[in-house]
N, C-alpha and C positions, 0 to 999 in steps of 0.2 A: 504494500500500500504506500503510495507516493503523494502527498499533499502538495499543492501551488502554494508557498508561504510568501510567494512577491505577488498575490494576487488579492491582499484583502487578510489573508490568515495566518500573516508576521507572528501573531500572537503567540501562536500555536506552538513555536519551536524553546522561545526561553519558559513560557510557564509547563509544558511536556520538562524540560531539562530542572526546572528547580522543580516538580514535584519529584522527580526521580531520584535528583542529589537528596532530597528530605526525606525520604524512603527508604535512599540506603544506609544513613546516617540512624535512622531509629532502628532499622532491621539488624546495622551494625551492632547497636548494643546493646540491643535485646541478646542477637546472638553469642555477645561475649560472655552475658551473663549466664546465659544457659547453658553452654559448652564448658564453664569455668563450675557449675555446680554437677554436670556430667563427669568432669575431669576428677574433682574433686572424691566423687561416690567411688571412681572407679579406685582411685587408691587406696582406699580403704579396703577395698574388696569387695564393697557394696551393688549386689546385681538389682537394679531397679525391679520392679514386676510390675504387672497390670493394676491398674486403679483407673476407673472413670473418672472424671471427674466434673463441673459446671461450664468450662470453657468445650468441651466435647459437644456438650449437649446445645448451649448456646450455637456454632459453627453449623450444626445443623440446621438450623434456620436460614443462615445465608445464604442468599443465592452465588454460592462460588463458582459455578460454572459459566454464569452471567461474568462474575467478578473478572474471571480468567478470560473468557472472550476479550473482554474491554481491554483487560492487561494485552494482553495478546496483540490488540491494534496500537497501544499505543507505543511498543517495541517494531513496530512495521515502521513507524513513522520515521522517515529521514530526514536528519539531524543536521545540519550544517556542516563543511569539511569542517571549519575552523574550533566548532565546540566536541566535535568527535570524541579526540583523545581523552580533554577533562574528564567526559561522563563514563568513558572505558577505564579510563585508572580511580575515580571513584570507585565505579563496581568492582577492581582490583583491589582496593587498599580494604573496601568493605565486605569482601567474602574471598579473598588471600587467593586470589588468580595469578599465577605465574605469568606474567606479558611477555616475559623473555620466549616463549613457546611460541606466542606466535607467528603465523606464517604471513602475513599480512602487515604493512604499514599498518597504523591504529586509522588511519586517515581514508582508509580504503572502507572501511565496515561502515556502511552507511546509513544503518539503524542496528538498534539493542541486540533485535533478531539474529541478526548476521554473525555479529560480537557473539552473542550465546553459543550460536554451531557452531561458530570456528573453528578451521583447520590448523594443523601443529606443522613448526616445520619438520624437514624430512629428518627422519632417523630421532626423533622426539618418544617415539614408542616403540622402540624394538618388541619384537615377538620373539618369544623364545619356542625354540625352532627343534627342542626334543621332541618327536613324534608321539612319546609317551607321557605329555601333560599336559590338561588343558589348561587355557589362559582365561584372566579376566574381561569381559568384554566391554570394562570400563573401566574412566577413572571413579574411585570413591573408596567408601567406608566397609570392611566385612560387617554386618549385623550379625547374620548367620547363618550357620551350614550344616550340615549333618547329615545321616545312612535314614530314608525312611524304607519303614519295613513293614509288610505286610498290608491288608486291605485296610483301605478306609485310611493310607499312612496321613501324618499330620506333620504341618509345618510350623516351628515355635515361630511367635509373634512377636512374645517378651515372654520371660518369665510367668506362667500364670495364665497363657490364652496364646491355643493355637488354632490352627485352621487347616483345612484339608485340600493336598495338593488339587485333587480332583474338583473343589469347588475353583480353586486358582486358574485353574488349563481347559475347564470346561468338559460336560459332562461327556459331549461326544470323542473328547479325547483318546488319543490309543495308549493312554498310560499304561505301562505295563507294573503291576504292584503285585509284586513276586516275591517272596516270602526270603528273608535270608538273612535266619537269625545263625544259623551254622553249615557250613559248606559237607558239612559228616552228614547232612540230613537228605543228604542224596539218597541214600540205601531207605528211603520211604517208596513206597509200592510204585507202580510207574502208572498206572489205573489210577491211584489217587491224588499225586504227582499232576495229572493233567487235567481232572477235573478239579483242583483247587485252580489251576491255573487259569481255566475258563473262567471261573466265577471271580477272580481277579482282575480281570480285563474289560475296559470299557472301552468299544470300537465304536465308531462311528459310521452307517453304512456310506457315507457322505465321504467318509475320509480314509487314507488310504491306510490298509491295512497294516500295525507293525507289528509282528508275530514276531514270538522268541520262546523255542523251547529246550530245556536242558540238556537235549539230547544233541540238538543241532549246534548249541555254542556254549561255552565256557559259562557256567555258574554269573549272574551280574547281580548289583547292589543296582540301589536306587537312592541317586544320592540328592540335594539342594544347595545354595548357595544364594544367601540374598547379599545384596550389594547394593547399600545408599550412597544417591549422588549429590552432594553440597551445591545451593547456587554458584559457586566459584568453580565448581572444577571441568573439567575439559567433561564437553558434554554428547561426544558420539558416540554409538554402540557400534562395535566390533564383534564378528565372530569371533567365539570362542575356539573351535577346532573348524578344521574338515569336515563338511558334512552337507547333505541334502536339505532344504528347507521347502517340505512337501503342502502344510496347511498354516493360514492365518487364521487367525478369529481375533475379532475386534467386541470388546464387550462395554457398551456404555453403562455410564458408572457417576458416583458421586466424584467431586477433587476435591476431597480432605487433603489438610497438610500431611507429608510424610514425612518429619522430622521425627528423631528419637521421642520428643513427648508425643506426638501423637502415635507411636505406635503402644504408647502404654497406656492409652487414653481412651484410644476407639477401638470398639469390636468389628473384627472381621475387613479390617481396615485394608488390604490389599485384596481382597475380595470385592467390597465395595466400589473403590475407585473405579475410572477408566484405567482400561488396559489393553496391550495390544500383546496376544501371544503368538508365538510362531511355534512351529511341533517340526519334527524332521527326524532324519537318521543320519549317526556318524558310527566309525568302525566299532563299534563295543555297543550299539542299540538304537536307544531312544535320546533323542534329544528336543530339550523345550526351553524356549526363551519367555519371560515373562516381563514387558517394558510396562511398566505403571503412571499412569499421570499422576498429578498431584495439583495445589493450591496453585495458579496463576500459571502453568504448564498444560494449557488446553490442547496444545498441539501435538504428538507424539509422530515425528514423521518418519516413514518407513522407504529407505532408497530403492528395495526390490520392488516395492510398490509404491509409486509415485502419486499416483490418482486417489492413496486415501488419507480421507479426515476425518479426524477425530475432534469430538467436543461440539458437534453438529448441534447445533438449536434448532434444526428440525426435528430431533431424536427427544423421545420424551423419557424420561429415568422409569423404567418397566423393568425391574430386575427379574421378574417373573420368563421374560421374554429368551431367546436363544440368543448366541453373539450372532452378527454376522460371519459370516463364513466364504474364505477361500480360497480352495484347490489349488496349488500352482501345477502348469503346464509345464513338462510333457507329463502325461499323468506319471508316478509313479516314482520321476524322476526330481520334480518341481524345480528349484532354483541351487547350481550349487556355489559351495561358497569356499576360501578356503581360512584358515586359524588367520585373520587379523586383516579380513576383508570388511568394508563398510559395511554396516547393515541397515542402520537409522540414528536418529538425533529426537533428543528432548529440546525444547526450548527456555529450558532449565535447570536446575536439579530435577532428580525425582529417585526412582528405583528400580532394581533389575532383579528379577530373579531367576536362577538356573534349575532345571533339575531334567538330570541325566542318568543313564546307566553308564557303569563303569564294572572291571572284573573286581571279585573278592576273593577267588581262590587262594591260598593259603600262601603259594607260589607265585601270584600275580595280583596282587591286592593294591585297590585305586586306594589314595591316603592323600588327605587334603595336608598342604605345607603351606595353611596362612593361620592365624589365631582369630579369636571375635576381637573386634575393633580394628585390626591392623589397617592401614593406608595401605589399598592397591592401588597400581596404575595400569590403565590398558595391555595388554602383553603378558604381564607378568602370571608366573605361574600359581593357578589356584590348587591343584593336588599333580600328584603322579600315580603313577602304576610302572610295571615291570614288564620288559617281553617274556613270555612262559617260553619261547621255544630256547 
């Protein structure tokens, strides 16, 4: 969106620039406050848990998706060459953006927008290039990760209140939720073996089939990975590995914030937002990407899919309803990708989450090499595995 500001609506460019500057000067220190009593829990040892609390219930009431639209235009709007820079190293000094990364004169980004997606320059994200671990597909925050096991498996939240992958990826999902509390548990009947394995499986007739059974490959876990992304930090999704990206589904949803308070604040919080998931295959199974919007990120844009929008005000909030849903061409093959190829952009912070198969044989066992909290950067490895041969 491009305004005439020499034709009548001069106005438009310094009061857009000082509500922005006023914005991020209160968000600035809100957020120092908040991070400094985060920081502070964490030393102690202190793991926060689930509590609702009045500001949760109050945020329901607003129209954030309205709020986010608005925001949304007024990051379109372009900004003068000359006031560029100020309002870029603002939003640096105010949510700790490395500028030095960038690939672009500051003078070149021509609204907010642009600045948010921003490109890195070359060799800013190396991928690490072992065959045998996946990476992170962003930059940001570990929240959490872990082995789910079994039907109905659940995703911690915080402490206190989890949720279920299968509500996260959608019911017609081809999750595979394969039992795998011990690899000795092979010698279970092969009769039984395959009818637990049925009643594990929700396919999709829509979508394409991903079958996996014991006999045809190596033992796998079902593992997660969520990953929060700060307003500041570098904000495109990368593929994680090699791999097929066969189904999207696009799920309208509330845009709660997704800051650390709010996930100990609101229920079923990444459930509810908008979300955009992708499903596919890589060499060890199933693989699922889970891009979440959040508070003033109505946008969630997808490079494989160019043509979709999210946060439509045509779309009325019917949770009851199905995502939309779709197939990538050629059937079976859909779109491939490879470990630290583009895949989309938020239009600000937000949240990602993984969840994949991986081996757990005894001799080839996938094992995550990050901790909760640690600072990932795009690339970098989130677990390994071994080759068995």
């Amino acid at each position: 969106m491009v305004f005439n500001f020499y034709a009548g609506n001069s106005f438009l460019v310094p009061g857009a620039t000082v509500a922005t500057i006023l914005m991020l000067g209160a968000l600035h220190a809100r957020r120092l406050y908040e991070d400094k009593k985060i920081e502070e829990a964490r030393e102690k040892g202190v793991e926060l848990e689930f509590h609702p609390d009045v500001k949760a219930s109050f945020l329901r009431l607003l129209p954030l998706r309205s709020i986010s639209r608005f925001w949304g235009s007024l990051t379109d709007v372009e900004l003068p060459v000359w006031v560029r820079p100020y309002v870029y190293k603002a939003w640096a000094r105010a949510f700790h953006s490395n500028l030095a990364e960038v690939q672009l004169p500051l003078e070149e980004y021509a609204s907010l927008r642009e600045f948010f997606v921003r490109k890195l320059k070359e060799g800013m994200r190396p991928v690490d290039s072992d065959p045998y671990c996946l990476v992170s597909p962003v930059d940001g925050t570990v929240l959490r990760f872990g082995e789910l096991r079994g039907a109905g498996a659940m995703i911690e939240q915080v402490k206190g209140f989890s949720y279920s992958a299968s509500s996260l990826l959608g019911a017609s999902s081809s999750l595979p939720m394969i039992a795998t509390e011990d690899a000795n548990e092979e010698s279970i009947g092969e009769e039984k073996t395959m009818e637990e394995q049925k009643s594990w499986w929700r396919i999709s007739l829509a979508s394409p089939k991903v079958r996996d059974t014991l006999k045809s490959r190596p033992l796998k876990g079902l593992f997660y990975c969520v990953i929060y992304l700060k307003p500041g930090d570098y904000h495109r999704i990368h593929s994680p590995v090699d791999w097929n990206v066969l189904v999207r589904r696009h799920f309208t949803g509330h845009l709660f914030p997704m800051n650390e308070r709010a996930t100990r604040t609101f229920r079923n919080l990444y459930v509810e937002n908008e979300r955009v998931v992708v499903e596919g295959q890589w060499q060890e199974g199933y693989m699922a990407m889970a891009a979440i919007g959040a508070t003033n990120i109505g946008s969630i844009e997808l490079f494989i899919e160019p043509s979709l929008r999210t946060n439509n005000p045509q779309k009325k909030l019917i949770h009851s309803e199905p995502p939309e849903e779709r197939e990538y061409e050629p059937k079976g093959v859909g779109v491939m990708l490879k470990k630290g190829d583009e895949l989309g952009a938020f239009n600000m912070g937000s949240t990602v989450v993984l969840v994949f198969q991986a081996p757990i044989s005894h001799s080839n066992e996938f094992q995550f090499c990050i901790k909760r909290g640690d600072r990932v950067r795009m690339g970098e490895a989130l677990g390994r595995w071994h080759d068995d041969e």
